[in-house]
VEXLOZA-714602 format. One record per residue (C-alpha): x, y, z; residue number from 1. Coordinates in steps of 0.05 Angstrom, whole numbers. Last residue first. Layout:
<recs>
       xx       yy       zz     i
        X        Y        Z   NUM
...
</recs>
This chain:
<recs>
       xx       yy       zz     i
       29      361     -453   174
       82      347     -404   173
       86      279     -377   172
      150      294     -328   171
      116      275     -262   170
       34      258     -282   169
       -7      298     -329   168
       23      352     -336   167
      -18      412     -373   166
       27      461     -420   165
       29      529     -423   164
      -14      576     -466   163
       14      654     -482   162
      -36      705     -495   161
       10      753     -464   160
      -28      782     -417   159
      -90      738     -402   158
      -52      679     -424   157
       12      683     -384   156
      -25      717     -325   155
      -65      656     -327   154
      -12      604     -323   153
       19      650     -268   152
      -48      645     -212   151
      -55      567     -238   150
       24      567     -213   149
       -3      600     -152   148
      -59      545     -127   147
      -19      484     -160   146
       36      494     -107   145
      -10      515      -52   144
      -37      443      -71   143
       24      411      -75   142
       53      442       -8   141
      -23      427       23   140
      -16      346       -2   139
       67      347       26   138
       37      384       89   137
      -10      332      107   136
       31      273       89   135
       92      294      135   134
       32      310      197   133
        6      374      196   132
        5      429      255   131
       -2      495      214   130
      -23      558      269   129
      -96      544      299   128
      -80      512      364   127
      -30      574      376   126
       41      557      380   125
       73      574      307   124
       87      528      264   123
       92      452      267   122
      103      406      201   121
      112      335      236   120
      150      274      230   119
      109      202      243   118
      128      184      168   117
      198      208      181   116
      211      160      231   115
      171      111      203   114
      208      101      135   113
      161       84       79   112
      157      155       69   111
      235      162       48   110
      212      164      -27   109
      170      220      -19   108
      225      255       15   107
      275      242      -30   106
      226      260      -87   105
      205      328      -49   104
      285      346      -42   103
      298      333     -122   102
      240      381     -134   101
      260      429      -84   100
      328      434     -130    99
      296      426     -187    98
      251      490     -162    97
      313      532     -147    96
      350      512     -207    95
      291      548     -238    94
      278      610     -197    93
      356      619     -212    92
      344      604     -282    91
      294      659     -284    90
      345      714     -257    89
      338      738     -184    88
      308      816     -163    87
      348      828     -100    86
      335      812      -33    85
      272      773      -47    84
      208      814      -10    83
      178      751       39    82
      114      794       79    81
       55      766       27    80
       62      758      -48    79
       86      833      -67    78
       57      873     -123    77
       40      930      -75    76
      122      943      -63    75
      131      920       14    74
      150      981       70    73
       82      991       95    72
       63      924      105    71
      118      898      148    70
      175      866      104    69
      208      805      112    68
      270      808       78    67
      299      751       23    66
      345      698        5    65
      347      658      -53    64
      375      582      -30    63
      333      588       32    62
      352      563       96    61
      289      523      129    60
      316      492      199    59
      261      521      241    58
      219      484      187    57
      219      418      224    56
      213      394      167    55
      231      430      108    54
      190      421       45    53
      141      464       65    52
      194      520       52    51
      212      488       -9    50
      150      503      -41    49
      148      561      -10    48
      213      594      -34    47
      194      578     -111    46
      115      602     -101    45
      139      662      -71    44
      189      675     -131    43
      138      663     -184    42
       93      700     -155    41
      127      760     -138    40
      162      756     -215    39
       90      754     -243    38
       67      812     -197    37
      126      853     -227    36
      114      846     -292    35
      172      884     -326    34
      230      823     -306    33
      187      768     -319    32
      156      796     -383    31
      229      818     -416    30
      256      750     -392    29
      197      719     -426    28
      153      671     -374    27
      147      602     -412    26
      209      576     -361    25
      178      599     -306    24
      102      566     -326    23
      135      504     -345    22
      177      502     -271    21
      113      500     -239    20
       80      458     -290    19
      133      414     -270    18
      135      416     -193    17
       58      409     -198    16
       66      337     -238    15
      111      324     -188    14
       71      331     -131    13
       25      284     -176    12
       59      226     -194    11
      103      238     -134    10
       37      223      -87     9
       14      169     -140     8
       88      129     -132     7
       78      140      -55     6
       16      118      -58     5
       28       54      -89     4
       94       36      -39     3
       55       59       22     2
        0        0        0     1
</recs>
C-alpha cells in the first residue's frame, strides 16, 4: 500500500513541480523582469515550495534569500511579507525548483520510513497555526503549489496570450 501511494503522491507533486517550472520557463525574460506581480509570484511560489519542504521548518535556509517586510515598506505587487533581496534571474527560480523538486522525491521516497512518516510540520504555538503531519503538508505544499502556478498560467494567457502546457503525471508534459 505505502509503496502505491507513494508512486501516485510523486505522480502528482511532481506533476505540480513541473508545470511550476513550465510556467517559469514560458515567462519571457522581458515579461518576468517588467511584470512585477508575475516575478512576486513566481518567486513566492519557488521559496514556499521548499519552505514546506523542510521539516521541522526552524531549519528552512533558503537558496534565494529575502527580507520580511511589514506592510508599509513592501512594493504593492508583493506575495505576502517575503520581498527577495534582490530581483533573481529565471534560471535561478529554476535551479531553485529542481532543486525542491529533487528534495520532495527524496522525501517522498523516504515515506516508507517511520521515523519520518510520524514527522511533523509545526508552526507557530497557537491551536490554529499549521500542525500537519509529513503527508498533510506534502498534499497542502502541492496544492499551494498548483494554487499559484494556476495564478501565473493565467497571467501568461491573459497578458501575453501565451498557453502552457498541462502535466499529467511527473515529467508527462502536454
Amino acid at each position: 500500500m505505502i509503496n502505491n501511494l507513494q508512486e501516485s503522491l510523486w505522480r502528482q507533486f511532481g506533476a505540480s513541480i513541473d508545470m511550476l517550472a513550465n510556467a517559469i520557463a514560458s515567462c519571457p525574460d522581458d515579461y518576468l523582469a517588467t511584470n512585477k506581480r508575475c516575478y512576486y509570484l513566481a518567486y513566492h511560489s519557488v521559496v514556499f515550495l521548499d519552505y514546506y519542504l523542510t521539516i521541522p521548518p526552524s531549519n528552512f535556509s533558503p537558496i534565494l534569500s529575502f527580507t520580511i517586510k511589514d506592510a508599509d515598506q513592501r512594493p504593492p505587487e508583493s506575495i505576502g511579507d517575503m520581498i527577495p533581496d534582490k530581483i533573481y534571474s529565471k534560471q535561478a527560480l529554476l535551479d531553485y525548483v529542481n532543486h525542491s523538486r529533487n528534495k520532495c522525491k527524496t522525501i517522498i521516497d523516504n515515506l516508507a520510513d517511520n521515523n519520518q512518516l510520524h514527522a511533523r510540520f509545526t508552526e507557530g504555538n497557537e491551536p490554529s497555526d499549521m500542525n500537519y503531519s509529513l503527508v498533510e503538508i506534502l498534499l497542502y505544499n502541492m496544492r499551494h503549489t498548483q494554487h499559484h502556478t494556476g495564478q501565473l498560467h493565467l497571467m501568461l494567457r491573459q497578458d501575453l496570450n501565451q498557453h502552457v502546457d498541462w502535466a499529467f503525471r511527473v515529467d508527462e508534459l502536454h
